[in-house]
Every structure is written in structure tokens, then in C-alpha cells.
DRENZA-382863 format. One record per residue (C-alpha): x negated, y, z negated. Coordinates in pm, whole numbers, plus 32768, in hexadecimal, padded with zeros to 4 digits. Each point is the difference from the previous one (the first is absolute). Layout:
<pts>
> X,Y,Z
...
</pts>
This chain:
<pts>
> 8000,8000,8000
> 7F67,8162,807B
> 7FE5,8103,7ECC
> 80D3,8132,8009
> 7F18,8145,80A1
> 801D,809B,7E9D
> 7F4D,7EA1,7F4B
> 7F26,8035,810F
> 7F8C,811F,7FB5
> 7FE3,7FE7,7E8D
> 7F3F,7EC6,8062
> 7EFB,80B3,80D8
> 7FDA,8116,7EC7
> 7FC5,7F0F,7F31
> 7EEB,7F37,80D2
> 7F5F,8178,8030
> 8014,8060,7E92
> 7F7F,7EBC,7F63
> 7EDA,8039,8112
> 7FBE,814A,7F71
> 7FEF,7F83,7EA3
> 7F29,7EF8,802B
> 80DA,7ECE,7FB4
> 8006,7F66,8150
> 8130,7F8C,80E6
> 80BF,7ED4,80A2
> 7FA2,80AA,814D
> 7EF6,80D0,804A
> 808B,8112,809F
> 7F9D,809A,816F
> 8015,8144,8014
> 7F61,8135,80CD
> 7FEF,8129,7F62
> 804E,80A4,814E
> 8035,7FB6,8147
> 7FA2,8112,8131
> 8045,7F75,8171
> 7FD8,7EB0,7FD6
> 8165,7FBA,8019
> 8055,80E9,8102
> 7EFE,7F5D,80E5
> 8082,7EAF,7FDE
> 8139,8091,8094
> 7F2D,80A8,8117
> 803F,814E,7F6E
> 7EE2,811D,803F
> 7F71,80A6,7EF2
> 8073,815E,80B9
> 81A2,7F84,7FE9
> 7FBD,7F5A,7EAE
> 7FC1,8154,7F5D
> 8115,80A2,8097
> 811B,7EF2,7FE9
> 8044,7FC6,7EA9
> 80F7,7F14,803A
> 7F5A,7F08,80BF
> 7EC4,8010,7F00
> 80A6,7F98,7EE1
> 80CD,7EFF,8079
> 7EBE,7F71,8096
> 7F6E,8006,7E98
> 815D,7F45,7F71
> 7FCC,7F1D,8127
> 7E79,7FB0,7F8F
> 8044,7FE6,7E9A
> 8121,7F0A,8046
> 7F2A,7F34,8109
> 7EAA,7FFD,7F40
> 8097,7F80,7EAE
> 7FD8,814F,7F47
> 8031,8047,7E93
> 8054,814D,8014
> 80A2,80E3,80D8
> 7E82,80CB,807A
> 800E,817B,8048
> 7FB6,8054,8158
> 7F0B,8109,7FFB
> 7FF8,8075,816A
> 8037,8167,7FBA
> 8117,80B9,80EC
> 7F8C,808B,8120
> 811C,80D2,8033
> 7FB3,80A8,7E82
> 7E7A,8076,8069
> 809B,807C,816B
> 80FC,8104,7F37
> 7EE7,80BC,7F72
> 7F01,7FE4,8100
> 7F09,7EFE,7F16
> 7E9B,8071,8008
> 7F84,7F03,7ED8
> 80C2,7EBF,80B0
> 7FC7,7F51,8143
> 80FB,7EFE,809B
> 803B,7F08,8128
> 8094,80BC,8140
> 7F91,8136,80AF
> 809D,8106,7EF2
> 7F52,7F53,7F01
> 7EB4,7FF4,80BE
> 7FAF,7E9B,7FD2
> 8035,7ED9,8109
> 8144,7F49,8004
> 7F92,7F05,7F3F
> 7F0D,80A0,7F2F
> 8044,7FEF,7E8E
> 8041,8182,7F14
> 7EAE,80C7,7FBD
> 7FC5,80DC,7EE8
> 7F68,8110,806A
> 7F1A,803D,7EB3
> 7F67,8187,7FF2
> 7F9F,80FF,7EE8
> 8152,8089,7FEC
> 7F99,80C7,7EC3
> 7E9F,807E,8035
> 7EFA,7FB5,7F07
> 7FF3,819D,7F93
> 8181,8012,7FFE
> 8031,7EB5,7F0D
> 7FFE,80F4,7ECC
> 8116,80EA,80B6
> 80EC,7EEC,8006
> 7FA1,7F60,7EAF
> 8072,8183,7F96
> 8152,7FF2,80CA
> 8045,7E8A,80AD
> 8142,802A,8065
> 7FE1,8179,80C3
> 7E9F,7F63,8081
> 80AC,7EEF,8094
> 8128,80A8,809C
> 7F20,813C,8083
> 7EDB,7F47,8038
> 800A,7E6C,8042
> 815F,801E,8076
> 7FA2,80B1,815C
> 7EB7,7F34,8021
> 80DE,7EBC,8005
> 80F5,8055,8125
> 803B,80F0,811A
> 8137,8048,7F9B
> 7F98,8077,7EB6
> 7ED4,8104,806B
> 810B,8115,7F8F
> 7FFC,7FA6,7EBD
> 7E6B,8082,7FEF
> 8090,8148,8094
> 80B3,8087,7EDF
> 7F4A,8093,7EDA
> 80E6,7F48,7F10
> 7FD9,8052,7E94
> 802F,7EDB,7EDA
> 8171,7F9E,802A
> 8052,806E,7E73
> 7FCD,8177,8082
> 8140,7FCC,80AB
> 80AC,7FB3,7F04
> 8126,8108,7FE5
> 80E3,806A,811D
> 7F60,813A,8045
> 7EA4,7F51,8060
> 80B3,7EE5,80B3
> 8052,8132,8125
> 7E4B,7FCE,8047
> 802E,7EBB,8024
> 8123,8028,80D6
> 7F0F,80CD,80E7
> 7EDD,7F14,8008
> 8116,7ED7,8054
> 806A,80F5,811C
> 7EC7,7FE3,80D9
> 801B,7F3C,811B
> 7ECE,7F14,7FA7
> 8096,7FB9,7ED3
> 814E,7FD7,8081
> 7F6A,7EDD,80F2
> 7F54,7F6A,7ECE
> 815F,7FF6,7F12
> 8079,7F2E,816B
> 7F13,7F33,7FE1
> 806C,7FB5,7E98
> 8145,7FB1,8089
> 7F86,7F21,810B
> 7F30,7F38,7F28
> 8132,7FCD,7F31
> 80DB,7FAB,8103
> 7EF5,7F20,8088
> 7FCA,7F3E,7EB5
> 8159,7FE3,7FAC
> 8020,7F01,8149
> 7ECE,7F21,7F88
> 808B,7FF6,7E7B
> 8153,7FA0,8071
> 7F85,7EFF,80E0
> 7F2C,7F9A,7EC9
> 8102,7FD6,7F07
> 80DD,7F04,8116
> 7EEC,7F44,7FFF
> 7FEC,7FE7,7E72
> 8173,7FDA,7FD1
> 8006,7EDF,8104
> 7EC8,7F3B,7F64
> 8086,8041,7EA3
> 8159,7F4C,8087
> 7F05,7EE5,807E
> 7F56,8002,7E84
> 7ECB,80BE,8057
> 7F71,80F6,7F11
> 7F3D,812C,8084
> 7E85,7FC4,7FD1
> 7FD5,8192,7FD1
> 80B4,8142,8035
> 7EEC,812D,7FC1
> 7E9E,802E,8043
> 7F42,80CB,7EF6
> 7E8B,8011,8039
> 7F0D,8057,7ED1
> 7FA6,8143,7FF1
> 7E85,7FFB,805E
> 809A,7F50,8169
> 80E8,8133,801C
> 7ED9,80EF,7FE4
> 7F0E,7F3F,80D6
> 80FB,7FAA,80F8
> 80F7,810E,802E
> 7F3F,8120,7F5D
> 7E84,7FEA,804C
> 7FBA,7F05,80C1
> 7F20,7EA2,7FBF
> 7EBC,810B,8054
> 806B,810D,7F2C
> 8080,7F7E,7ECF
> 7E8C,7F1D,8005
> 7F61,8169,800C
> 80EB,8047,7F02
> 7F6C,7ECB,7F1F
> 7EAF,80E1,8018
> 8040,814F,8050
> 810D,8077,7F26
> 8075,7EA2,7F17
> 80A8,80E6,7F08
> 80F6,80B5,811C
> 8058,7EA1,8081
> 8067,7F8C,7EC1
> 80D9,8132,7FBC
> 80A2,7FAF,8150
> 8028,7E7A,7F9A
> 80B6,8074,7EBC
> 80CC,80C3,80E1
> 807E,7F06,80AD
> 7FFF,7F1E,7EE3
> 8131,80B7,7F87
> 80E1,8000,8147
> 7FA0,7E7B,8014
> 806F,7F83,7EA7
> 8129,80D7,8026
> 8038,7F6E,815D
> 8000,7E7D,7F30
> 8153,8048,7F68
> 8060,8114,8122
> 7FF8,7E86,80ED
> 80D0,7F40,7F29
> 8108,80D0,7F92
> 802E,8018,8181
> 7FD4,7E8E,8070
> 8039,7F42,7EEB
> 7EF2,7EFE,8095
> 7F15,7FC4,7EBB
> 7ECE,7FAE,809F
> 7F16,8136,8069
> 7F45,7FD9,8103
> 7EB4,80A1,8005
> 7ED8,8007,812F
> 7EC0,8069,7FAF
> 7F0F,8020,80E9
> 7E90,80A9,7F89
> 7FF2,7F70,7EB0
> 7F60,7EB6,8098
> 7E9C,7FB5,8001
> 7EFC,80D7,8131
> 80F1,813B,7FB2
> 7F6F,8051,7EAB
> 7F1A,7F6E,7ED6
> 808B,7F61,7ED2
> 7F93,812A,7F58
> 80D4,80C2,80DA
> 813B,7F2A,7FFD
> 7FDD,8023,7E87
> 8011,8141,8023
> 80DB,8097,810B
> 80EB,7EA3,8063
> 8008,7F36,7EBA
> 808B,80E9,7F14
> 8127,8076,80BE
> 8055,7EC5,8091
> 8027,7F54,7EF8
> 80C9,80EF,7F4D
> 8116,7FC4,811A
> 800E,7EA7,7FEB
> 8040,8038,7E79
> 8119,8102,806F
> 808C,7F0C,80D2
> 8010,7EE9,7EE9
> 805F,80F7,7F0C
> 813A,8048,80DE
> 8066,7E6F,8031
> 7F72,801C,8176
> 7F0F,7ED3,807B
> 7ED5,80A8,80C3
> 7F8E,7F7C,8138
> 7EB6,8092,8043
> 7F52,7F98,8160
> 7EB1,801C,7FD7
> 7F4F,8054,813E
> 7E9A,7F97,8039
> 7F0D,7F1E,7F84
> 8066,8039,7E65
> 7F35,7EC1,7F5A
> 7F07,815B,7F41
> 8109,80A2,7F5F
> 80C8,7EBF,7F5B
> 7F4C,8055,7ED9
> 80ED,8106,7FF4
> 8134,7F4B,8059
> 7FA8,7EF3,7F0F
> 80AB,815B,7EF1
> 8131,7FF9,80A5
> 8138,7F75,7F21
> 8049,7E90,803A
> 810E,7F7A,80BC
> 807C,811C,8064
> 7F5A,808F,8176
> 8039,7F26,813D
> 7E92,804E,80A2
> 7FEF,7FF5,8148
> 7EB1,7FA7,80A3
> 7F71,8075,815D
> 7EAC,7F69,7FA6
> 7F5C,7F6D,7EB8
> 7F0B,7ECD,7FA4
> 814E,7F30,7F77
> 7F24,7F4D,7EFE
> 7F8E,8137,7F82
> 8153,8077,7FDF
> 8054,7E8E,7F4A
> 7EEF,8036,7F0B
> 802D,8184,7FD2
> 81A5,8046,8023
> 8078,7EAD,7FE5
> 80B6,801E,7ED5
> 8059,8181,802D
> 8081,8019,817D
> 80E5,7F79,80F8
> 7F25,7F96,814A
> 80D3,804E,813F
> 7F88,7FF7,8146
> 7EE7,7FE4,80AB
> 7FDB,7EE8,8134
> 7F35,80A3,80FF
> 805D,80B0,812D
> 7F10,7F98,80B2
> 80BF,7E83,7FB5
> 8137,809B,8042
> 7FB4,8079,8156
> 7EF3,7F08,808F
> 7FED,7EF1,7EC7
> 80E7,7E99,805B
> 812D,7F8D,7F1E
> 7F49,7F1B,7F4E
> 7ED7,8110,7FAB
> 8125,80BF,7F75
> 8069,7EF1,7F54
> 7EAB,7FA5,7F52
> 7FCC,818C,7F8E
> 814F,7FE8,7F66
> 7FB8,7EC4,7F47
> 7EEB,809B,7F60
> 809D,811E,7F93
> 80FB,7EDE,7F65
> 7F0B,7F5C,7F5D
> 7F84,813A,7F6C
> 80FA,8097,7F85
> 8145,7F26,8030
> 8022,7FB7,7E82
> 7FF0,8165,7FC1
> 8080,8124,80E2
> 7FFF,7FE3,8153
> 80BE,80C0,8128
> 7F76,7F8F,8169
> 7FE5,80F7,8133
> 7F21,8091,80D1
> 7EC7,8120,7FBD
> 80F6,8110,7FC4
> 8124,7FA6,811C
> 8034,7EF4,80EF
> 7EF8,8088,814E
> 80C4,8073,8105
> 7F53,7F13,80E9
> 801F,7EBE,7F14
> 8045,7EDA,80AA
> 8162,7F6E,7FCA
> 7F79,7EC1,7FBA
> 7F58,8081,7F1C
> 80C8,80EB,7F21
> 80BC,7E9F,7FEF
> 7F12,7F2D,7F67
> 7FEF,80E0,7ED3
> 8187,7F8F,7F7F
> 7F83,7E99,808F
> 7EC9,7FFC,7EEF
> 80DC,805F,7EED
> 80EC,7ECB,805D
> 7EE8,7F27,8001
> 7F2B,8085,7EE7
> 80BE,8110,7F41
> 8118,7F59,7F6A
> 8016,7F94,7E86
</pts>
């Protein structure tokens, strides 16, 4: 007899939780983290229509999760075409020729100083008039008016009388096209969210939980990547260590605050959280004890705090810094692995983290079944009895072979079961 969707779903919760805390499961669960274009391509969908139809990219995803023997319902996270278009996106890069990339070319960040290394102490002093006078018209075309106004702190206009300066400044044409733009993007992303939440509603009536509904990064990725820049905030490290921390603490705040912001919205209580320069070749031990550690660290506490399971993916090569991790509280963070020496990780975080993840891409995409099927039994024999949550390095590759993606549900039938 077939279980109701909502036994289901309580089941799959419960096979994720008991992961997380370290008490092992019937089942080891598969489950990406994210998916990008892997299941749009099956269906012989282009990047370049992927990102605009919403429609057709989620039920792709629902069609992959319900083919490949999923255990969650995995966030797509090909961004919307359509949403970097409204504003004129000079940060992003996407498939198709208003995007700039090839038709079949994955998103590109386009990484730059947007806050210069001698105007970091300007926007410590003011973030939010920085950002909308400043990084605001350096991130679109459609936003260059915004750096044409000589716009005071937004508290000055605050009584009616003041509020007729602003009126002006809202009046110039350049601004005008930049408060269209606002619209636009709104318009824009209120297409990809509702196409989102069909596709959550529909696998929650199939008994599918939603692996994650909110990125938060830690705060020295927002600085290094948005802000300054992989280059400038390692300058930073040297040349002015005491202004980058100011800025980390900046955004310190804005990201704890974002932790409960998330799921009072979503309800989903799992936070997902990508970091990408805390791994080792971006920075020292030293360093990450210094400028990563302490922050990070602090917002997987917040999340816990708050009854909210984080998910950090941890980009890169991070067997150095599991010294660190080894701190974290117990049973409570599913830790997603890109790359890490696994029996390190048994002998360091065994008892203290979840291991999800991490067969190869390079399996995925030119490995066979059964080479997939030996990586996964050693990731059962190392951590099966514990916590263990199988998928790919981060997402399943866009160009994984079929077969492939497969034999990772196969290995749990044949070794994963208790």
C-alpha cells in the first residue's frame, strides 16, 4: 500500500533530520543541494530558454527529482534571465545574446571592486545611501541615475516639508528610468517566484519537502564578492585589516537579521548558506581566524538559536580549516562538501557534523555507473552509521551523464539500507 504524500513527507524530514543529528537512517538519503541545467538539458532545453521560461524549468526539476529517486524537492538555482534584463545587469552574465553568453553557456558573475578600496570607510559611515548612490548605478544601466542625484541620508527627509527635495531629485529623468527599472525587476521576479511556488505546492502534494528556500552568504563572502572583489578584499587582509573588519561587522548585522528575516517568510527551516573564499589557497589559517571564522560561525549559532538547520556548502578544498569546524555544535549543521580528505573529516568532524555531498564531477560527467557506485559506497562505509546525505560536489553537473546521476539512488539500494 503507497503512503499518503503527507507520511511522505514527514518520512523524508525525518530521514534528513536524523542525518543531521548524527543518528543515522533506514535510507540514506540522495539529495542535491541544487540543481542548475541539468534537468533542462535532458529535456533538450538551452540554457538561453531555461532562464527565461520559468515554467518549463521547474517542472523539469519536479520531473528529475521524481525520475532520479530524490529525497527532497532541490531548488533550482538558474537565476531568471528575464530579472537581470529589467535593469540592464552589469554584475551578471547569462546564456543568449542579451545576456552575453552562448546559448548554452552557464550564468557568470561578473566579480569587480564595486566599492573602491579608498571609499570602503564612506560606506562603512553610511551603507545604505552608499549603496543606493553609489553601487546601485555601478550594477545596472538602468540604475546610472541613481549616481546623478546628490541625495542626502534618507532621515533628513523625514518631515513633509523636506520630502518636496526629494520629490525633485525623483523628478529627473535619470532617476525616473532607474525607479522603472525597480518596477521591472519586480514585475520580472514576480513571474519566476510564482512559477516557483507551483512547483513547491505540487511536490509538497507528491510528499517532497523543499531542500532550501534562502541563500545567506557569510559576511566576509558578501564583502569579497559583491563589495571588493577576491583582489581587493586580499589587499584589504594587508593594506587596511582594520577597515575590512569594520565592513565585515557591517554586514554581519544585515546577515543575522536576514536568518530570521528568511524564515518568517518561507517557513523552510533549513538555511542555506554558500561560501566561497573561506576555503584553503584564498587565505591562511591565520587569516580565516581572523576575518572568516569569527563571523561565520556566529551565523550558524544564529541559525540554531532560531530552530533553523544550516546547510553550509563549503566550496574548495576545506580539509585546513576542519580544525575549526571540529567547534561547531553537534548534530545540528548538515555540511555540505565540494572537496575534503573524507578520513580527515571522519577523524576531525565525525562526531560533530553531518557529511553531505561530495561524488566528483568529474565521475558525474565522464566517471561509469559503477565508478559512481564505488565512490558512494565509500562514503557509506564512512559515514553510513552516522550522518550521511549523498549528492554531488555542490549540484548535480549540468553535463552529468544520465547513467550516471542514476547509479547514485542504485548504491544506496545496494549498500545504504539498514
Amino acid at each position: 500500500m503507497t503512503a499518503a504524500p503527507e507520511e511522505l513527507y514527514a518520512e523524508r524530514e525525518r530521514r534528513f533530520n536524523d542525518a543531521v543529528a548524527l543518528k543515522g537512517t533506514d535510507v540514506i538519503p540522495v539529495m542535491p543541494l541544487t540543481v542548475h541545467n541539468f534537468p533542462t538539458r535532458l529535456k533538450g532545453i538551452s540554457n538561453k530558454v531555461a532562464g527565461y521560461d520559468h515554467e518549463a524549468r521547474w517542472q523539469a526539476t519536479k520531473e528529475a527529482t521524481l525520475r532520479f529517486g530524490w529525497n527532497f524537492a532541490p531548488t533550482n538555482d538558474v537565476l531568471a534571465s528575464d530579472f537581470f534584463a529589467s535593469f540592464g545587469s552589469k554584475q551578471m552574465m547569462w546564456a543568449g545574446e542579451e545576456g552575453g553568453l552562448a546559448d548554452d553557456a552557464p550564468h557568470q558573475w561578473v566579480e569587480d571592486e564595486y566599492v573602491k578600496a579608498d571609499e570602503l570607510e564612506e560606506f562603512i559611515a553610511d551603507p545604505n545611501g552608499f549603496t543606493f548612490t553609489r553601487i546601485f548605478p555601478r550594477m545596472g544601466s538602468r540604475l546610472e541615475g541613481l549616481g546623478q542625484v546628490p541625495l542626502p541620508p534618507l532621515y533628513w527627509f523625514s518631515n513633509a516639508y523636506y520630502l518636496q527635495v526629494l520629490g525633485n531629485m525623483l523628478g529627473i529623468p535619470p532617476v525616473r528610468e532607474a525607479l522603472r527599472a525597480f518596477l521591472d525587476m519586480a514585475d520580472a521576479q514576480a513571474k519566476t517566484n510564482a512559477a516557483n511556488a507551483r512547483y513547491l505546492q505540487e511536490m509538497k502534494d507528491l510528499g517532497y519537502p523543499p531542500t532550501w528556500a534562502a541563500a545567506i552568504m557569510p559576511a566576509f563572502d558578501v564583502c569579497s564578492d559583491t563589495l571588493r572583489s577576491l583582489r581587493g578584499s586580499t589587499l584589504d587582509m594587508f593594506r587596511q585589516p582594520d577597515t575590512l573588519l569594520k565592513a565585515i561587522d557591517v554586514m554581519q548585522e544585515a546577515t543575522l537579521g536576514l536568518v530570521h528575516a528568511a524564515f518568517a517568510v518561507t517557513g523552510v527551516p533549513r538555511q542555506f548558506i554558500p561560501m566561497h573564499k573561506g576555503a584553503a589557497g584564498f587565505m591562511s589559517n591565520e587569516q580565516y581566524a581572523r576575518f572568516y571564522w569569527p563571523t561565520f560561525k556566529a551565523l550558524i549559532e544564529e541559525c540554531i538559536a532560531a530552530g533553523i538547520t544550516p546547510v553550509p556548502l563549503f566550496e574548495g578544498d576545506y580539509t585546513p580549516r576542519l580544525e575549526f569546524l571540529a567547534e561547531l555544535p553537534p548534530g545540528k549543521v548538515a555540511a555540505h562538501f565540494d572537496r575534503v580528505d573524507r578520513k580527515k573529516f571522519k577523524e576531525v568532524c565525525g562526531d560533530v557534523l553531518c557529511f553531505w555531498g561530495n561524488v566528483p564531477a568529474s565521475l558525474l560527467v565522464t566517471g561509469t555507473p559503477q565508478q559512481v557506485k564505488d565512490d558512494v559506497k565509500e562514503l557509506i562505509d564512512l559515514f553510513g552509521e552516522t550522518g550521511l546525505i549523498i549528492d554531488g560536489p555542490g549540484t548535480i553537473p549540468d553535463q552529468a551523464k544520465p547513467e550516471n546521476v542514476e547509479a547514485l539512488a542504485e548504491a544506496v539500494e545496494e549498500y545504504g539500507r539498514r
